[in-house]
C-alpha positions as CSV (number, residue, x, y, z in Angstrom):
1,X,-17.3,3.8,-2.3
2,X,-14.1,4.9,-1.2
3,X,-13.4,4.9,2.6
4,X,-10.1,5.2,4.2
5,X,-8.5,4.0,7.2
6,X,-5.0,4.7,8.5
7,X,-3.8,2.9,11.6
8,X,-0.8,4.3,13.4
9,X,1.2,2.5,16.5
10,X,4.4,3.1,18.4
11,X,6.4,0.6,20.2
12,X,9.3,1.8,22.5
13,X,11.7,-1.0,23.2
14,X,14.3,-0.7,26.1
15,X,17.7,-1.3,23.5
16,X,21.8,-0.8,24.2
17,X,22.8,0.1,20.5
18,X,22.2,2.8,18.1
19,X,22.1,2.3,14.2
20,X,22.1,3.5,11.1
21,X,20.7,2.9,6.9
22,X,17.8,2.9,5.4
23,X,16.1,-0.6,4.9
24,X,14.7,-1.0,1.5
25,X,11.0,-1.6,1.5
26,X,10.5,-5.3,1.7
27,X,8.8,-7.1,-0.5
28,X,8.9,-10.5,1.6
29,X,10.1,-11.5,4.9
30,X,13.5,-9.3,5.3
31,X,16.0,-8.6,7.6
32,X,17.9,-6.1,9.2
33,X,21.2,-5.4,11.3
34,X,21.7,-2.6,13.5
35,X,25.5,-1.2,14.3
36,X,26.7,0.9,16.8
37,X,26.8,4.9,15.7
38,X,27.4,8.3,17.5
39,X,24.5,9.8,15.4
40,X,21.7,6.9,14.9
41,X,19.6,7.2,11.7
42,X,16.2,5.7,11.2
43,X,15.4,2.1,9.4
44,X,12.1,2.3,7.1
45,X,10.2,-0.6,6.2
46,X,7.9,0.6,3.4
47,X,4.8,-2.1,2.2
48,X,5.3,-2.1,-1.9
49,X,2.6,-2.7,-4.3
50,X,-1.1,-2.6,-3.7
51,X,-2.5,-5.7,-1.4
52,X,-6.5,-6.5,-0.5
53,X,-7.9,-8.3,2.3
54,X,-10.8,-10.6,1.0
55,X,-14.6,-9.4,3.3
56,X,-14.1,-11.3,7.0
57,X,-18.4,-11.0,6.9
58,X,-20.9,-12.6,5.1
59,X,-23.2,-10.3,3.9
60,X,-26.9,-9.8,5.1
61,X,-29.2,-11.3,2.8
62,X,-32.1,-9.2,2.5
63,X,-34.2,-11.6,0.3
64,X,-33.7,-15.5,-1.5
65,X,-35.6,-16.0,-4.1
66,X,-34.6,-19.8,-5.3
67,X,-36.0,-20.8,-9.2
68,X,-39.4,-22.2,-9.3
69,X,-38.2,-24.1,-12.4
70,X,-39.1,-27.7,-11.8
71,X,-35.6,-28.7,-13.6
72,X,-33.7,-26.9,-10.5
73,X,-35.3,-28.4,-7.5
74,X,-31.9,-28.2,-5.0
75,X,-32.3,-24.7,-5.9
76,X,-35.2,-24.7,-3.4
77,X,-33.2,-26.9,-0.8
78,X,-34.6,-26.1,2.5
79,X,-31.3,-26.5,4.0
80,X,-29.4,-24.7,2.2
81,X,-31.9,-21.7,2.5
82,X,-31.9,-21.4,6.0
83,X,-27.7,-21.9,6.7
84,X,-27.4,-19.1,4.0
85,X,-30.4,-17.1,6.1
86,X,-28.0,-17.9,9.5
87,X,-25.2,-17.1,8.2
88,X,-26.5,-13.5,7.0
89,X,-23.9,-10.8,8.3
90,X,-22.0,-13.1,10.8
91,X,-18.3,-13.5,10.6
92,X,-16.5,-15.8,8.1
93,X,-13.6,-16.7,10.7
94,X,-13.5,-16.3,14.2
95,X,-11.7,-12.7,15.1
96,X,-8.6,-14.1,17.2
97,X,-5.1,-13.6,16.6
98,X,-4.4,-17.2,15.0
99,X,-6.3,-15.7,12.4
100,X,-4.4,-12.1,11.6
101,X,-3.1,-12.2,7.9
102,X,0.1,-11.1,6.8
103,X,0.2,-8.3,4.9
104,X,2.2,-9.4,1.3
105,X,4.8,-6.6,0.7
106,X,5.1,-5.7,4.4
107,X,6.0,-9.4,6.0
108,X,8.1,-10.0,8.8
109,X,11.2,-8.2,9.0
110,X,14.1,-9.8,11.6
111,X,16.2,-7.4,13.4
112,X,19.5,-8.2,14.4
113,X,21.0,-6.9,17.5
114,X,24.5,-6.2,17.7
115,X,26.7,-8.5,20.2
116,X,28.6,-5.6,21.9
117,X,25.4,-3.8,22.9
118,X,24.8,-3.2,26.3
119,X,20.8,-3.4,27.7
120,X,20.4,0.7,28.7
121,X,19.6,2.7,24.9
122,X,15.9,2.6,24.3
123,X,14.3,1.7,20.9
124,X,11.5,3.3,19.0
125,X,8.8,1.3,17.2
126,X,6.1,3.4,15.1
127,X,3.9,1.7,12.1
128,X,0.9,3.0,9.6
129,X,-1.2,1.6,8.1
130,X,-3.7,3.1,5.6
131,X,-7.0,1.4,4.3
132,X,-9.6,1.7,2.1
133,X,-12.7,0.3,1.2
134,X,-12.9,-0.7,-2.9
135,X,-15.0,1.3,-4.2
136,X,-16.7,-1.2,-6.3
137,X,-18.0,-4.3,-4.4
138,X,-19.0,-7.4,-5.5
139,X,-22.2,-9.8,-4.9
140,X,-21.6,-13.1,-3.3
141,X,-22.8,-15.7,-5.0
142,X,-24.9,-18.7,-3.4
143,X,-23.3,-22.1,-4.1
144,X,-21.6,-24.8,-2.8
145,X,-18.9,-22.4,-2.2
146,X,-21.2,-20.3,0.3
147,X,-22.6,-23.5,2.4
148,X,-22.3,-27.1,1.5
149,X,-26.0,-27.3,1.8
150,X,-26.3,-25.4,-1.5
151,X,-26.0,-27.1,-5.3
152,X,-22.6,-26.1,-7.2
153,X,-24.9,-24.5,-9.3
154,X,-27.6,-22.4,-7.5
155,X,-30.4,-21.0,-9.6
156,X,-32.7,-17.6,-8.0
157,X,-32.1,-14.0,-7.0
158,X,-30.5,-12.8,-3.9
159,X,-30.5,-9.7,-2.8
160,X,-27.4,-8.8,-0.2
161,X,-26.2,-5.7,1.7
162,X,-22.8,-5.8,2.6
163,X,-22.6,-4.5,6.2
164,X,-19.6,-2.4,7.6
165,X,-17.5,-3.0,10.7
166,X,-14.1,-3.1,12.5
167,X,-11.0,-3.1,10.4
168,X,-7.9,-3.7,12.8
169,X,-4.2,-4.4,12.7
170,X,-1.8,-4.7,15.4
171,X,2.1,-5.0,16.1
172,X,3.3,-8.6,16.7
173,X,7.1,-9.3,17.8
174,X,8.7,-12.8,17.6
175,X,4.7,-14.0,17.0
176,X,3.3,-11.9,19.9
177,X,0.4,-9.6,19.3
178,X,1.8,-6.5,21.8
179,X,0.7,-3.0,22.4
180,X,-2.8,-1.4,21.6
181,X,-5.4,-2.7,19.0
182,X,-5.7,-0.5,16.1
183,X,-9.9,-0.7,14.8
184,X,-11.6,1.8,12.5
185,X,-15.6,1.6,12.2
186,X,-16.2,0.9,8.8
187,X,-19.8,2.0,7.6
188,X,-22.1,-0.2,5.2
189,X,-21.6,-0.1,1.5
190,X,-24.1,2.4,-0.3
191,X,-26.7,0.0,-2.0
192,X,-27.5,-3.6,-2.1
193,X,-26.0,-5.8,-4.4
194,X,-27.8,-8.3,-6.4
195,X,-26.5,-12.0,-7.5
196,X,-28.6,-13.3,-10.0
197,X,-27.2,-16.6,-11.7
198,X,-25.9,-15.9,-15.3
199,X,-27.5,-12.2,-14.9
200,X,-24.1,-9.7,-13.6
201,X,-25.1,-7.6,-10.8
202,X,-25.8,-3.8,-11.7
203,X,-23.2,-1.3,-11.4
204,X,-22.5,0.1,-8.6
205,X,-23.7,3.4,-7.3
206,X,-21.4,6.5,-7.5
207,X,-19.0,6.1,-4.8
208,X,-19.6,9.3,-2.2
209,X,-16.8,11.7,-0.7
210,X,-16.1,11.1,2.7
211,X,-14.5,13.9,4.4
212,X,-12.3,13.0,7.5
213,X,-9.4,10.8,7.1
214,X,-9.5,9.1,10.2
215,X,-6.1,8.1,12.2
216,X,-6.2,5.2,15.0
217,X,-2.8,5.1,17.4
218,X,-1.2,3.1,20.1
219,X,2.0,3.0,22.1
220,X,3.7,0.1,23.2
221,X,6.4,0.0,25.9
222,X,8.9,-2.9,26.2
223,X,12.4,-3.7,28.2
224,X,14.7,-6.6,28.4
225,X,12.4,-8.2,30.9
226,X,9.8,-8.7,27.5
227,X,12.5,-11.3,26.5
228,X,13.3,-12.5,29.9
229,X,15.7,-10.5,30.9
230,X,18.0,-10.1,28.3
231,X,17.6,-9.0,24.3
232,X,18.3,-11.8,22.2
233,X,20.4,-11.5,19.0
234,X,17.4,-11.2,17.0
235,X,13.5,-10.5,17.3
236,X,10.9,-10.2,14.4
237,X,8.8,-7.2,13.8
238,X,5.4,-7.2,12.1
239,X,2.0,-5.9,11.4
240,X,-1.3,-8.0,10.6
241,X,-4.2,-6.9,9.8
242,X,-7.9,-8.6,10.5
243,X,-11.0,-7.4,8.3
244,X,-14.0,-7.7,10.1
245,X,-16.5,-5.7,7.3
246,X,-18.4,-7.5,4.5
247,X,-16.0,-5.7,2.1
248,X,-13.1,-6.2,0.3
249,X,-10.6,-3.7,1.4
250,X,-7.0,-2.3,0.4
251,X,-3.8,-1.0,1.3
252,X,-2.3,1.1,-1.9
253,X,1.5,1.4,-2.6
254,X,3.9,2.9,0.0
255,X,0.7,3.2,2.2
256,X,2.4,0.9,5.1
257,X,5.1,1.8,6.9
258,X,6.9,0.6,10.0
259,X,10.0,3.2,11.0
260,X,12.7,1.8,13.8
261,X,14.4,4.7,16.1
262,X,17.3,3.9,18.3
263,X,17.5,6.3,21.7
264,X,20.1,7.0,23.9
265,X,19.3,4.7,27.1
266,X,20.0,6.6,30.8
């Protein structure tokens, strides 16, 4: 299944300078230096390579059939059967900030501000993000791993539906979640997976067409008075992303992109 998301944000920040070049797209936490210039030219942050969130759900499991083989008798472990029954379709982590991921490729970038810069010139902010769901999902299997309830080595049948959700990201600066929350509705993966031990799961099911191409946007406005009253000589600039589905998603290369425009202040 192939489902995509793209998440879109502007920040305006109250800034004295203008500035010009091109940042290279960063592959790790990067930095960047703005000068004064007559005719200020936009700084892009492009995310390289392709990156994947891990499923922030567990996935609803539709039926447990443990081994009635007397060799395997954990297998039938009532505890373990009913914390894998409670924790059918609830989330993995807690959805709070502490727990927003970096995105690898598209980390924090600093942003120097120059020293003879006055506090009047505003600064534009916008990011993207695009999304999609991987179109070929994968069981999870019912171990130790799962709940510590369960043997390492769990022997049975379950059947699992991986249940859609909220995908979000939002803009943090110096560590701050600011402006709007971007969240696309993600919708439940096709068919049910099975995990059988030592069995693979069947393939999965053609992957349909989905038609829209959804955009989610946000504006942000800040001033000196965000940093207390005066910009500092330098200030991070990032997007995280939280996945709130019971599927592994991804962001494909040059599909994240944070653009920083300088505007004359009144």
């Amino acid at each position: 299944m192939r489902i995509t998301v793209i998440f879109a944000a502007v920040l305006v920040m109250v800034l004295s300078f203008s500035f010009t070049g091109v940042l290279p797209a960063a592959e790790s936490t990067g930095s960047v230096s703005m000068t004064a210039s007559p005719s200020p030219q936009p700084i892009q942050i492009e995310g390289k390579g392709l990156v994947t969130i891990d499923p922030g759900l567990y996935p609803v499991f539709t039926s447990i059939v443990p081994t009635t083989d007397s060799r395997f008798p954990e297998s039938r472990s009532p505890a373990c059967l009913n914390n894998v029954k409670n924790k059918s379709g609830q989330l993995i982590k807690p959805n709070v900030a502490g727990n927003y991921l970096s995105i690898p490729g598209w980390t924090q970038t600093t942003v120097t501000v120059p020293a003879n810069s006055t506090q009047n010139a505003k600064f534009l902010i916008t990011w993207t993000l695009r999304v999609e769901a991987a179109a070929s999902q994968s069981a999870v299997a019912v171990d130790s791993s799962l709940d510590s309830a369960c043997p390492a080595s769990w022997y049975g049948v379950a059947t699992e539906k991986l249940v859609g959700g909220q995908v979000y990201a939002r803009l943090f600066i110096n560590g701050k979640a600011v402006g709007d929350l971007g969240a696309m509705t993600v919708p439940d993966f096709t068919a049910p997976l099975t995990y059988q031990k030592d069995v693979p799961p069947p393939p999965p099911p053609p992957a349909p067409v989905y038609s829209h191409d959804p955009t989610i946007s946000g504006s942000f406005q800040i001033d000196k008075s965000f940093f207390g009253g005066t910009f500092p000589a330098k200030f991070s600039v990032e997007v995280k992303w939280f996945n709130a589905t019971g599927q592994k998603m991804y962001s494909d290369d040059l599909q994240r992109v944070i653009i920083i425009e300088s505007m004359p202040g009144e």
